[in-house]
N, C-alpha and C positions, 0 to 999 in steps of 0.2 A: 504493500500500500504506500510504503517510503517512497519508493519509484516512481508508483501515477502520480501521486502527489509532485514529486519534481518534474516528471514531463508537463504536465499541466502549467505549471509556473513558466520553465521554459517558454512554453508554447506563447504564453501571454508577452513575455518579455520579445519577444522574436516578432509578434504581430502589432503592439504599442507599436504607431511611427510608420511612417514610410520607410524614412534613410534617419534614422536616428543618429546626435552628433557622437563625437566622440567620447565626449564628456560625460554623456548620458549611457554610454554601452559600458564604461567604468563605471559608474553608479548600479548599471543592473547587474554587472559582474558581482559587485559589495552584497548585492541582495540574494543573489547565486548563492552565494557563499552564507550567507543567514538563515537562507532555507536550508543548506545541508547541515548545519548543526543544530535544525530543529531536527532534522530525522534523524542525527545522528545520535542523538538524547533520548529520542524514543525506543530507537533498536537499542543501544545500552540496556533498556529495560526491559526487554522484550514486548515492545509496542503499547507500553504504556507512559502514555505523555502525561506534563504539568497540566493542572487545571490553573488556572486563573480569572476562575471569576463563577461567580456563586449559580449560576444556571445550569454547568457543566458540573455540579457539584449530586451525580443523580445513579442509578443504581454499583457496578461495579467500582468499587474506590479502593487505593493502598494509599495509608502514609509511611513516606518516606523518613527517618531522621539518618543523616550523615550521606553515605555512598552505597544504595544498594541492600540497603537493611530496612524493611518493613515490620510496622507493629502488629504484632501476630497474637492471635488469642488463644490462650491454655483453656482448658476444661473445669477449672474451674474460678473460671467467673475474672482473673485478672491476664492482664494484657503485659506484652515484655518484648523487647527486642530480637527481632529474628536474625539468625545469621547471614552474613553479606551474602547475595548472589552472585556471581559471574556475570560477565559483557554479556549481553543478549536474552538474561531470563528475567522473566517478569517473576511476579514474589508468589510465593506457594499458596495452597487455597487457604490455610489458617491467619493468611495475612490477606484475604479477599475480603471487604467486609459490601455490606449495601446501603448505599447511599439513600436518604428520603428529604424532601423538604421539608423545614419543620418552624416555618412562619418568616417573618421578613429578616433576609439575609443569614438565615439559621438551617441547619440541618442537625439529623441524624440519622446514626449508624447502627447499625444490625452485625453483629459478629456471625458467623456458620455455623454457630450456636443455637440461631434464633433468637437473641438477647441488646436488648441495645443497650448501646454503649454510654454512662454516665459517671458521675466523683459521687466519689465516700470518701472524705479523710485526704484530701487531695490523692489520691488515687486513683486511676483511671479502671471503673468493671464494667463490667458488662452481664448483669442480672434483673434485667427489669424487660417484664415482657410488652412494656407500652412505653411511649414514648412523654414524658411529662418535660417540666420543667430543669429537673436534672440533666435528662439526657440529648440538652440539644446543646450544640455546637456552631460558633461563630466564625468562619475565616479571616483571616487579618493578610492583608496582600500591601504592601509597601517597601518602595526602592527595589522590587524586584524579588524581594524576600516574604518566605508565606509562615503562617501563625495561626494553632489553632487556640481560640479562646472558649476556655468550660462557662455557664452559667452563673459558677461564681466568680468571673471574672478575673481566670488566671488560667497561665497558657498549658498547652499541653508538653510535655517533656521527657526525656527519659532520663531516669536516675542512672549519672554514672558507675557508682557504685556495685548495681545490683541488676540493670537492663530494665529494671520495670516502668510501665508509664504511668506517671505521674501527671496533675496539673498543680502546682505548688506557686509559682511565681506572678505577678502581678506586670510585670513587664515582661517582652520577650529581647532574648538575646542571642547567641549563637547555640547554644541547647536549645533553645525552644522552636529555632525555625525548620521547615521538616519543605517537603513537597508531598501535595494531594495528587494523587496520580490515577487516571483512568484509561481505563482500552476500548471507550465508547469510540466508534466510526462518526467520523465527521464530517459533511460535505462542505463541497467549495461553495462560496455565497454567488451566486449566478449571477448576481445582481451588481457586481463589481469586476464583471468580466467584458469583452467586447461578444458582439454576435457573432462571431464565427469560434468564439471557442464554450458556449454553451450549449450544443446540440449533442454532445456525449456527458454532459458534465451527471448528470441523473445519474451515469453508473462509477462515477468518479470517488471514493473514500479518501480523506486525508488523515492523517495526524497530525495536531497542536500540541502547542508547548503552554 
């Protein structure tokens, strides 16, 4: 899907313009190059890209904290750092959770448990078969860096100590910032395209970052 996704850009860049200058074939080259380290982030993962923004925040989700390490649910009932993956795989099913909306700018999560995700004690569990005011969940997206904020107003975390997930902290900092990552298929917006290159675009998938 990395691939269509770059012919398709291609394509765009090659059809903007008659005779485009040269100044401008160096500028689409810079963007060349911006789209492949959006795929190249996603394969890293096994074709799971950043979310960035609270819409795309909807059924399959992993959080990331560090490089390649998802928060994965035990059996009973708490959450803990899973071990790094390798280039190219996406994070194991104990670290797949489901995404729901859960009121404005808020979600929550469901472990494969069947349990959503909320704090006790600043601790991050996952034993509550509804979703209340505990178990919802805030994104915090700024300068490029992402942050999940608990109900009581403090970020999500993993204790370095012991790998567990915690939410303890009222500011977010270099522990706290993670990536929300999803393998939802996403289509090209038509509506930003010229007319000769949306007549295929229907069966067209990308990935975002």
């Amino acid at each position: 899907m990395a691939d269509e996704y770059a012919a398709v850009k291609r394509g765009k860049l090659i059809l903007k313009g008659d005779k485009p200058k040269a100044k401008k074939r160096k500028h689409k080259r810079k963007e060349n190059s911006e789209d492949s380290k959006v795929d190249e982030d996603s394969m890293k993962h096994g074709g799971w890209w950043k979310v960035d923004k609270i819409e795309d925040i909807t059924g399959s989700i992993s959080i990331e904290f560090g490089n390649n390490s998802y928060v994965s649910a035990l059996d009973n009932g708490l959450f803990t750092l899973g071990a790094p993956h390798g280039d190219g795989e996406g994070p194991s099913p104990e670290e797949i959770f489901t995404a729901f909306p859960a009121g404005e700018n808020k979600f929550a999560l469901k472990s494969g448990y069947g349990k959503y995700l909320g704090v006790a004690k600043d601790t991050v569990v996952g034993r509550s078969d509804a979703v209340g005011a505990m178990e919802q969940w805030e994104p915090v997206w700024q300068d490029g860096k992402t942050a999940i904020l608990s109900s009581l107003n403090k970020f999500m975390s993993v204790d370095p100590e012991d790998d567990a997930v915690v939410a303890r902290t009222t500011s977010a900092g270099v522990n706290e910032f993670c990536n929300i990552r999803s393998n939802k298929t996403k289509e090209v917006n038509k509506s930003v395209l010229p007319d000769e290159e949306q007549a295929d675009l229907s069966q067209v998938e990308v990935n975002y970052v």
